[in-house]
Backbone and ligand atoms as CSV (ligand in chain L), in Angstrom:
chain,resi,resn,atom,element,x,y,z
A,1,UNK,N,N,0.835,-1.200,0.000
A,1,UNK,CA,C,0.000,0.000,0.000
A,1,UNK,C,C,0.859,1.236,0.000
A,2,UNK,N,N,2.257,1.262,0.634
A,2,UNK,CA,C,3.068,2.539,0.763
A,2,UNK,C,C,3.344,2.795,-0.803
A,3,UNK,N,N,4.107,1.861,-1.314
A,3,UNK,CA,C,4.473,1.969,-2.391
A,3,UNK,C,C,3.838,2.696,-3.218
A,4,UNK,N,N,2.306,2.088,-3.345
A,4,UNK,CA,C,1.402,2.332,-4.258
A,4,UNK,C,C,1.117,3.737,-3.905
A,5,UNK,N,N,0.585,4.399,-2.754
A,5,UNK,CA,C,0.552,5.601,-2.206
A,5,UNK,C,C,1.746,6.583,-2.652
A,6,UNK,N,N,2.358,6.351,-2.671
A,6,UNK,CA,C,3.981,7.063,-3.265
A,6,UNK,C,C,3.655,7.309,-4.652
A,7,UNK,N,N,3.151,6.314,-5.251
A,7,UNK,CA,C,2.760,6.630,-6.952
A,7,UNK,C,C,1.925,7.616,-7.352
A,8,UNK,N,N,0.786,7.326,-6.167
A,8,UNK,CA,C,-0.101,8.279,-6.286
A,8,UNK,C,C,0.435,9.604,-6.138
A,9,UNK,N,N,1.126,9.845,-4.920
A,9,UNK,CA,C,1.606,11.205,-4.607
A,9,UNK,C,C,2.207,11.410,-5.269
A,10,UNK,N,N,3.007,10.967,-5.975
A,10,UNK,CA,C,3.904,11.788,-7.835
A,10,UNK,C,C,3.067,12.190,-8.892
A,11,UNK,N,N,1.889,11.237,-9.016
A,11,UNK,CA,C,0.904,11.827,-9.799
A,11,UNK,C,C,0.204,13.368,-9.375
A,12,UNK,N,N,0.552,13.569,-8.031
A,12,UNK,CA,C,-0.547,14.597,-7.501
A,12,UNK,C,C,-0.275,15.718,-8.582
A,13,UNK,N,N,-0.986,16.231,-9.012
A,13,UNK,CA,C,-1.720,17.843,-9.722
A,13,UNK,C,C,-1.960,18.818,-8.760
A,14,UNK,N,N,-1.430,19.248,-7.629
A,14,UNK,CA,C,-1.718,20.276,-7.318
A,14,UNK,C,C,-2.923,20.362,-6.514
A,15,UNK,N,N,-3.591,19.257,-6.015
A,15,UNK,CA,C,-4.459,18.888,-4.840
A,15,UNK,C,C,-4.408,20.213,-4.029
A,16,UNK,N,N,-5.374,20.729,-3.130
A,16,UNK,CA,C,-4.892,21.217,-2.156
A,16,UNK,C,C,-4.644,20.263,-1.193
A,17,UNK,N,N,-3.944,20.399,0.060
A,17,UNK,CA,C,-3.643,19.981,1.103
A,17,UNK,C,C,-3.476,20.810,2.634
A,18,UNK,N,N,-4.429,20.490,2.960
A,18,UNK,CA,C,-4.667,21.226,4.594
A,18,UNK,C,C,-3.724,20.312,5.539
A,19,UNK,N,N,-2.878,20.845,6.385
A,19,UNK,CA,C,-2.009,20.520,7.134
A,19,UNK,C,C,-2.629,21.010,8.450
A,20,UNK,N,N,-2.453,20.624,9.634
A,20,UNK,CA,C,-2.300,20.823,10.761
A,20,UNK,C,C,-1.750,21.849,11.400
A,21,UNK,N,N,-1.904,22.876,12.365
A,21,UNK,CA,C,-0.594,23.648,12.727
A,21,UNK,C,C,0.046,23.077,13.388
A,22,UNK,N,N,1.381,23.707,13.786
A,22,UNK,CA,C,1.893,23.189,15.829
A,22,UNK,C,C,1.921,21.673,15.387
A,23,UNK,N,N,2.400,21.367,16.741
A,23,UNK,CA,C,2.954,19.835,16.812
A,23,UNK,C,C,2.043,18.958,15.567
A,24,UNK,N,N,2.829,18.026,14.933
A,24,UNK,CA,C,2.199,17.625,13.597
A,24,UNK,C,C,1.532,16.252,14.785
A,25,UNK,N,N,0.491,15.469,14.910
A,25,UNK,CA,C,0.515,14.147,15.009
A,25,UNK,C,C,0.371,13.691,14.263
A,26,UNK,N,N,0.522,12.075,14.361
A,26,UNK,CA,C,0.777,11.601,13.753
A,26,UNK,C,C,-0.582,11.194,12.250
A,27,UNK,N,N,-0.243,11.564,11.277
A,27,UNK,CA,C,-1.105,11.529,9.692
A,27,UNK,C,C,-1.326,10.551,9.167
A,28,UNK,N,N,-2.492,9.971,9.792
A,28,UNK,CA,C,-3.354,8.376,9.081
A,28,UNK,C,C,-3.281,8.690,7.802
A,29,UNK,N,N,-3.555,7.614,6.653
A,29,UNK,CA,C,-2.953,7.957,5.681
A,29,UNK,C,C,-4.045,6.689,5.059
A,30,UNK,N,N,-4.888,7.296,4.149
A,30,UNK,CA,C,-6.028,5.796,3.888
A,30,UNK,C,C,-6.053,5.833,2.266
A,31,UNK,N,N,-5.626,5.325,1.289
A,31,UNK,CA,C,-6.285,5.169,0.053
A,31,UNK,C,C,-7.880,4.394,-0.497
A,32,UNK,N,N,-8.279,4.890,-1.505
A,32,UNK,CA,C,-9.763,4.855,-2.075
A,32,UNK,C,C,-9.502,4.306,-3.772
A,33,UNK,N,N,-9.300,3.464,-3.524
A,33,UNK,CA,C,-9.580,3.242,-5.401
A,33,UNK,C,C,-10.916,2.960,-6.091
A,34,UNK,N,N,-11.285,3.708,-7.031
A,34,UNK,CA,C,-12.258,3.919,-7.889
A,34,UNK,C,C,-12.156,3.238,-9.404
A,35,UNK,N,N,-12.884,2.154,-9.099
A,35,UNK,CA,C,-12.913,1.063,-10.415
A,35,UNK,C,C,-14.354,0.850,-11.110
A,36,UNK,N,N,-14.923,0.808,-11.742
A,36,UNK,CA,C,-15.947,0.659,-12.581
A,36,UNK,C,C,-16.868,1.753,-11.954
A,37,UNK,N,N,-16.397,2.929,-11.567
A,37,UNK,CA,C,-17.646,3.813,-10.949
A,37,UNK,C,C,-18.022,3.573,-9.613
A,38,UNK,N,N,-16.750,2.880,-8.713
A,38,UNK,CA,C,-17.230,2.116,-7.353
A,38,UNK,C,C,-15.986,2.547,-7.004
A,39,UNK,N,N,-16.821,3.626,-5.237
A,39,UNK,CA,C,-15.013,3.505,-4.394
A,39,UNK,C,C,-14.891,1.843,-3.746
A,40,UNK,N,N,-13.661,1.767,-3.678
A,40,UNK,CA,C,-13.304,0.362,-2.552
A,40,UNK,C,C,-12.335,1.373,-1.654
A,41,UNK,N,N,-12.391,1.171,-0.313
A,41,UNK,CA,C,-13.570,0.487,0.009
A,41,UNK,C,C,-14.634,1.550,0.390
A,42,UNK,N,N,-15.953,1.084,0.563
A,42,UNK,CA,C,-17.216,1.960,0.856
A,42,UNK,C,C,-17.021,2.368,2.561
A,43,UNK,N,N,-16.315,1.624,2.653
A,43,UNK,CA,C,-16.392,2.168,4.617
A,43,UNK,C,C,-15.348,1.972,5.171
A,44,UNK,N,N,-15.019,3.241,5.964
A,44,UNK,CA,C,-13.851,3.632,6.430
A,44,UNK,C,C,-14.068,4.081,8.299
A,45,UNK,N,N,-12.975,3.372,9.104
A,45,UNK,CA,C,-12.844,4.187,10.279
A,45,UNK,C,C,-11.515,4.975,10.402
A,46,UNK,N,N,-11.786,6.256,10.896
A,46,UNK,CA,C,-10.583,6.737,11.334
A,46,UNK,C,C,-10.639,7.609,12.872
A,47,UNK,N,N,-9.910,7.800,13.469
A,47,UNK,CA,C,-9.701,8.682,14.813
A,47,UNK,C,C,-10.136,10.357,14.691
A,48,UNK,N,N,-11.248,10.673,15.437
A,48,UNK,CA,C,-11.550,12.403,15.092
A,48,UNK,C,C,-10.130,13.279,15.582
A,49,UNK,N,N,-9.628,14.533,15.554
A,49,UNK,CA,C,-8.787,14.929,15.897
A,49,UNK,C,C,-7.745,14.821,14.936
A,50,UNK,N,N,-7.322,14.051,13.792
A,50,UNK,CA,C,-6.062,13.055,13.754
A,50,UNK,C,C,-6.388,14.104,11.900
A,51,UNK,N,N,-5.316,14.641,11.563
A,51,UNK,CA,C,-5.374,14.738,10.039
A,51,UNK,C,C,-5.254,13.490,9.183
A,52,UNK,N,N,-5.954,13.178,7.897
A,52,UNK,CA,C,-6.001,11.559,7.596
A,52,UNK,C,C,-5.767,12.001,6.303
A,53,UNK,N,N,-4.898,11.767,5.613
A,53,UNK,CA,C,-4.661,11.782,4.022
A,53,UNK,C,C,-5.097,10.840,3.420
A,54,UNK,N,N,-6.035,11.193,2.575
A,54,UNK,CA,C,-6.667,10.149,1.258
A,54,UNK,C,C,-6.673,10.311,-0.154
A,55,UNK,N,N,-5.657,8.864,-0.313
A,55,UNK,CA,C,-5.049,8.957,-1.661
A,55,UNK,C,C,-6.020,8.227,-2.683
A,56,UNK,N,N,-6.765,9.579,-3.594
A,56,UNK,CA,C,-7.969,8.836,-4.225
A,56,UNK,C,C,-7.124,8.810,-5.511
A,57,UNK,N,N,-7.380,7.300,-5.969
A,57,UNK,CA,C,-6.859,5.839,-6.978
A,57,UNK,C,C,-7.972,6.547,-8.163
A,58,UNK,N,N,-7.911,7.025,-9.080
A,58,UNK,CA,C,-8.980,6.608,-10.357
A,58,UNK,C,C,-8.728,5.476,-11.227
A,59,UNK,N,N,-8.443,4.740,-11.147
A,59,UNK,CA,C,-8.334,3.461,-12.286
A,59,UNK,C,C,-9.477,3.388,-13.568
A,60,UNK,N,N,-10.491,4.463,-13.451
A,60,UNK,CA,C,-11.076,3.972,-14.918
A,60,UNK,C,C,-11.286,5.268,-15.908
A,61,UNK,N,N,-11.551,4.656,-17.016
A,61,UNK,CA,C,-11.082,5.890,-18.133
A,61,UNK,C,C,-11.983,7.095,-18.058
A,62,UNK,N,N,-12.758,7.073,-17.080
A,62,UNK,CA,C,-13.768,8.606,-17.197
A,62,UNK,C,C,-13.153,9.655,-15.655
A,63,UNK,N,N,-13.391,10.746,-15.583
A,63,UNK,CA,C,-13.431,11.438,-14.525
A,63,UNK,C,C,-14.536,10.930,-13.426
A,64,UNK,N,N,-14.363,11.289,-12.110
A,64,UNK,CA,C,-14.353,11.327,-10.756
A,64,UNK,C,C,-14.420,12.085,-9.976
A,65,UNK,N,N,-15.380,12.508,-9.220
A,65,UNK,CA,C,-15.224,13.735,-8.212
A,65,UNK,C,C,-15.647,12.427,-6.653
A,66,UNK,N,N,-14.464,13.158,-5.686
A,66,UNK,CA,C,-14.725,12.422,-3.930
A,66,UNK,C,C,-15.209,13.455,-3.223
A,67,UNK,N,N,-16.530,14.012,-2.937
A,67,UNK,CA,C,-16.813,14.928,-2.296
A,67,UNK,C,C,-17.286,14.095,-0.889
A,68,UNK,N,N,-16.847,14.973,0.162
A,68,UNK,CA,C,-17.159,14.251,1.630
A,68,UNK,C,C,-17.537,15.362,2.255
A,69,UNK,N,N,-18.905,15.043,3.528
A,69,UNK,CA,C,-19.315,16.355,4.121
A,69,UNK,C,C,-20.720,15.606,4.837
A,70,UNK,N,N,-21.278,16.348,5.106
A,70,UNK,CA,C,-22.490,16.304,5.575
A,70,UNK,C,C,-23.818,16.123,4.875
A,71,UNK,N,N,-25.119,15.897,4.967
A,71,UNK,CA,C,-26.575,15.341,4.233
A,71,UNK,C,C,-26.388,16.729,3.531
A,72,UNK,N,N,-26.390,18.512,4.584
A,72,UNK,CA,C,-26.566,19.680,3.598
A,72,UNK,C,C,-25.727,19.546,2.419
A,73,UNK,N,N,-24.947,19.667,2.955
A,73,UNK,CA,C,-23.518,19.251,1.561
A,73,UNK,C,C,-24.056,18.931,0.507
A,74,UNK,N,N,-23.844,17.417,0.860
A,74,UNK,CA,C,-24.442,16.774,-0.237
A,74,UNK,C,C,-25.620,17.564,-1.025
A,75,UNK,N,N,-26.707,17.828,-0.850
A,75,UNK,CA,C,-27.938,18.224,-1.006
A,75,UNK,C,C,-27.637,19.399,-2.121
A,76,UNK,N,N,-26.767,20.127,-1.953
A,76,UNK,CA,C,-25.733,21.495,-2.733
A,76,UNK,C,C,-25.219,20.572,-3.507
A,77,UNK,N,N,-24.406,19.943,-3.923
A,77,UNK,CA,C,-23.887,19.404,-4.695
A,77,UNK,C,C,-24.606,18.279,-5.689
A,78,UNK,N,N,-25.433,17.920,-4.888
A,78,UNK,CA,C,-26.679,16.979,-5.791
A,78,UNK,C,C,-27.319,17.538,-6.850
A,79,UNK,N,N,-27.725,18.814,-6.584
A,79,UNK,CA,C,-28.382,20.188,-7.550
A,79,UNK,C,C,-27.255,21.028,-8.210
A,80,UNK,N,N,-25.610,20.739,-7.618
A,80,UNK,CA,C,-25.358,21.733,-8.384
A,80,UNK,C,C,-24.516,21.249,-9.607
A,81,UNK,N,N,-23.809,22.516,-10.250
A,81,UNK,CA,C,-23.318,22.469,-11.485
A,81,UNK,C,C,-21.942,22.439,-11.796
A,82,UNK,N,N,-20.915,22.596,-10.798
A,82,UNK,CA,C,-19.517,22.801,-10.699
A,82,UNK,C,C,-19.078,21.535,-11.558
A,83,UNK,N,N,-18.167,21.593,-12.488
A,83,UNK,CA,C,-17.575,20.826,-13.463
A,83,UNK,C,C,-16.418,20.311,-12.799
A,84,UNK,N,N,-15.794,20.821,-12.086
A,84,UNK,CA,C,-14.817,20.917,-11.228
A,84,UNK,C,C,-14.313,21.064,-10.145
A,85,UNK,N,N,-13.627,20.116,-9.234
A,85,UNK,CA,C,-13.467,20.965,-7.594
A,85,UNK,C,C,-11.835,21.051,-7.703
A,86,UNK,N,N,-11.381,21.594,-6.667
A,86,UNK,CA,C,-9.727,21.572,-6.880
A,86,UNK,C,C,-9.350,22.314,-5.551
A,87,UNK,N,N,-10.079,23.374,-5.398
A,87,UNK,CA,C,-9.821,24.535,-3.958
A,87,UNK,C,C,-10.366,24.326,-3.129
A,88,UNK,N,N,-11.064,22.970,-2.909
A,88,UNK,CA,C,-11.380,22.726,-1.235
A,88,UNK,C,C,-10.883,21.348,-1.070
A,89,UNK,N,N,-10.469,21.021,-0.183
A,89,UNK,CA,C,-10.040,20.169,0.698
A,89,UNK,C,C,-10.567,18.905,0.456
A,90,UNK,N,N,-12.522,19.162,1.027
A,90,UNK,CA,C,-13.351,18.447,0.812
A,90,UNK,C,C,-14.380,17.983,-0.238
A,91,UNK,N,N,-13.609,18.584,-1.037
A,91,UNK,CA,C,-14.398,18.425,-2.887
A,91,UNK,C,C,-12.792,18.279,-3.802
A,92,UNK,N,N,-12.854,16.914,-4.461
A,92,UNK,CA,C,-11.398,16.800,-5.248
A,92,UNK,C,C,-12.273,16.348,-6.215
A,93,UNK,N,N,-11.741,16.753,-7.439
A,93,UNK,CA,C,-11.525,16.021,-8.895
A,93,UNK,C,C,-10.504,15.394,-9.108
A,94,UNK,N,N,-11.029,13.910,-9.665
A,94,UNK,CA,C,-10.198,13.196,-10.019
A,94,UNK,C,C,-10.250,12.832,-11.566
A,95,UNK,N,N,-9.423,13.572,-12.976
A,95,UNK,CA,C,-9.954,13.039,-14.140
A,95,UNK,C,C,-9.450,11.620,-14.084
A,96,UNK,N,N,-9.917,11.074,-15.053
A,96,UNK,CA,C,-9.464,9.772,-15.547
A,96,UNK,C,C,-7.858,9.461,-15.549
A,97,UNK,N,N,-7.778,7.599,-14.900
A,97,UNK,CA,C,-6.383,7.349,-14.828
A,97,UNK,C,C,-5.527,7.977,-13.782
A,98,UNK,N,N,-6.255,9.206,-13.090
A,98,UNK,CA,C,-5.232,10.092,-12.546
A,98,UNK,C,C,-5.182,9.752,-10.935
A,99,UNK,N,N,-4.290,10.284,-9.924
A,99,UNK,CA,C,-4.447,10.195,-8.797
A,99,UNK,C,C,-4.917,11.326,-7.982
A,100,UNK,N,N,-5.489,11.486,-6.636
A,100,UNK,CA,C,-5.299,13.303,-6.371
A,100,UNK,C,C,-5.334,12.289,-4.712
A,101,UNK,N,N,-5.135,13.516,-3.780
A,101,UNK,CA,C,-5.045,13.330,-2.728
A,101,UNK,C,C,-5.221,14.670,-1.721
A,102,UNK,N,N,-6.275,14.391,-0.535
A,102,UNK,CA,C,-6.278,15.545,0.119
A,102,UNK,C,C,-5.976,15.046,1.561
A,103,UNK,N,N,-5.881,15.891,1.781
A,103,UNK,CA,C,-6.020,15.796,4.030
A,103,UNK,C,C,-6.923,16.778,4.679
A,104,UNK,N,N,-7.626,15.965,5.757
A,104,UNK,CA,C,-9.003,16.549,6.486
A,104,UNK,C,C,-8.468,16.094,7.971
A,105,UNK,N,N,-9.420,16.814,8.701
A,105,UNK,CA,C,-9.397,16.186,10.026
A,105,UNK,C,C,-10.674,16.727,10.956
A,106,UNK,N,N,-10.855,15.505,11.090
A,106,UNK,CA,C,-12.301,15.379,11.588
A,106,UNK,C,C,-12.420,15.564,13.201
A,107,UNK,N,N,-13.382,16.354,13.447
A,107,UNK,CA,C,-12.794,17.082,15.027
A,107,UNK,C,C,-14.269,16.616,15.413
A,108,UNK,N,N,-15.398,16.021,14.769
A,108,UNK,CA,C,-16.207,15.883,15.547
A,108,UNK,C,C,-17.212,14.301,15.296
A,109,UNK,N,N,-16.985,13.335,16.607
A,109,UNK,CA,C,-17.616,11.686,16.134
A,109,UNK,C,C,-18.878,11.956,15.255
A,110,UNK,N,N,-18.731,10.622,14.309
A,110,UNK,CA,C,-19.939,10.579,13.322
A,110,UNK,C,C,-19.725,9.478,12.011
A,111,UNK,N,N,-20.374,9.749,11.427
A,111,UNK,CA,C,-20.550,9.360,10.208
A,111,UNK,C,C,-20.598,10.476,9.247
A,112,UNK,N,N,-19.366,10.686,8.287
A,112,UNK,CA,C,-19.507,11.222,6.944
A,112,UNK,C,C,-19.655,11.193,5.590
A,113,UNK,N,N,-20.752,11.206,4.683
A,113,UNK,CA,C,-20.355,10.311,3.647
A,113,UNK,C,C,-19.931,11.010,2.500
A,114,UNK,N,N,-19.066,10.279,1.910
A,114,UNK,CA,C,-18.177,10.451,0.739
A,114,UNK,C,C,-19.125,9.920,-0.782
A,115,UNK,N,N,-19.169,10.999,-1.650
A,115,UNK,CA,C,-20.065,10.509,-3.080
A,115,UNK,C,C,-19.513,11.579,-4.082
A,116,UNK,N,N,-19.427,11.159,-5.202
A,116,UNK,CA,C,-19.233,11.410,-6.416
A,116,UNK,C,C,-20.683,11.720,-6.750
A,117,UNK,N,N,-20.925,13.113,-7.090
A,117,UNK,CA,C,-21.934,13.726,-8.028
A,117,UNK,C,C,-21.969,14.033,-9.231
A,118,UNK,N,N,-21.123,13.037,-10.058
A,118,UNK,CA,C,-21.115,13.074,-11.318
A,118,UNK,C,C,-23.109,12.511,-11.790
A,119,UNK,N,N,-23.103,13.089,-12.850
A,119,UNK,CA,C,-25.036,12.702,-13.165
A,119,UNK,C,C,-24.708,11.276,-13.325
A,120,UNK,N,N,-25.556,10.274,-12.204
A,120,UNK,CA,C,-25.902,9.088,-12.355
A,120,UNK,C,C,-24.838,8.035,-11.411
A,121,UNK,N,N,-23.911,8.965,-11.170
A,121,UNK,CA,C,-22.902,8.215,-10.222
A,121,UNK,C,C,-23.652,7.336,-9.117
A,122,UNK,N,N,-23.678,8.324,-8.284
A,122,UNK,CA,C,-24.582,8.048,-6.906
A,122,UNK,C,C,-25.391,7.218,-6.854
A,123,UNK,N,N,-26.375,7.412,-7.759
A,123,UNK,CA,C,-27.566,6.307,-7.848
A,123,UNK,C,C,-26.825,5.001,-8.189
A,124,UNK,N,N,-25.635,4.939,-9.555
A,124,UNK,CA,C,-24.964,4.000,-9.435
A,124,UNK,C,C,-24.415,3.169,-8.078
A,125,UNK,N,N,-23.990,3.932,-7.199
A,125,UNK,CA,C,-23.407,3.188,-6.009
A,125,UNK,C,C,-22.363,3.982,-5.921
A,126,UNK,N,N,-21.733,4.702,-6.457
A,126,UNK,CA,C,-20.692,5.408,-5.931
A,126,UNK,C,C,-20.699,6.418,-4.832
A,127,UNK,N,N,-20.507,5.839,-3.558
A,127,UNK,CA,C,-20.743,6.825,-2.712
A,127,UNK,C,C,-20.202,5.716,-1.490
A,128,UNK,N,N,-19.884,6.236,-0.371
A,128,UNK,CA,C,-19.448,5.491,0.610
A,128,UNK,C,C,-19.434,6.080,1.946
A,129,UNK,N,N,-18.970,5.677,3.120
A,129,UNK,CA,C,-18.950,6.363,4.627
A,129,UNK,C,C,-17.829,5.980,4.937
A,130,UNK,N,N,-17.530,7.299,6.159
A,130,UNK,CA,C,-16.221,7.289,7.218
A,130,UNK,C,C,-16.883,7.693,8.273
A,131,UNK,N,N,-16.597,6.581,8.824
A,131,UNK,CA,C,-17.211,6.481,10.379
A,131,UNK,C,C,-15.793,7.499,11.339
A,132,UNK,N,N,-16.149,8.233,12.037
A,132,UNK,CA,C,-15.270,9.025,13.040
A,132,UNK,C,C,-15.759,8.572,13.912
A,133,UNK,N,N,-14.496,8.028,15.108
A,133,UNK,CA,C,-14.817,7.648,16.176
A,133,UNK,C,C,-14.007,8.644,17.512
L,1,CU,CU,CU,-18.065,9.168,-10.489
């Protein structure tokens, strides 16, 4: 998985990446690969508090968006029109073949879910959860 993560991060385009201030702890580090229009895996735990880098995999020949957030969120992004994310954290484009990778950190327990609002994705199944504990 390091290895492969390393590949990804050479591929990166210019992701943003939110860092931590002050003492760094230590940076969970989770990859997502996206194969036929499906993340693997659909469910994720990680530690609230903890910055978690996720190295999203596109393996198939069309574009990809990993948007993660809340039901409102979602709900905005279900209706909207953005072709593109790149300047938030929590909205990445991924075109085809390519890798991207962001870092978040989740300061409050829950469930967040992660979906691609490409038209028809979602309903496809592309969409998944990160459980914060
Ligand atoms: Cu998609």
């Amino acid at each position: 998985m390091f290895q492969r993560a390393s590949a990804a991060v050479a591929l990166l385009l210019g992701a943003a990446v939110v860092a931590g201030c002050g003492a760094s702890p230590s940076v969970q580090q989770v990859e997502i690969l996206i194969h036929y229009s499906h993340f693997s895996p659909t469910e994720l735990t990680v530690p609230r508090g903890v910055p978690v880098t996720f190295v999203l995999v596109n393996e198939d020949p069309i574009d990809h968006e990993w948007l993660i957030g809340d039901a409102a969120f979602h709900e905005r992004h279900r209706t909207g029109t953005e072709p593109a994310h790149g300047d938030r954290p929590d909205e990445v484009s991924i075109p085809a073949f390519t890798s991207a990778q962001t870092t978040l950190t989740f300061d409050e327990p829950g469930d967040v879910v992660f979906i691609c609002h490409f038209p028809n994705h979602e309903a496809y199944g592309m969409a998944g959860v990160l459980h914060v504990t």
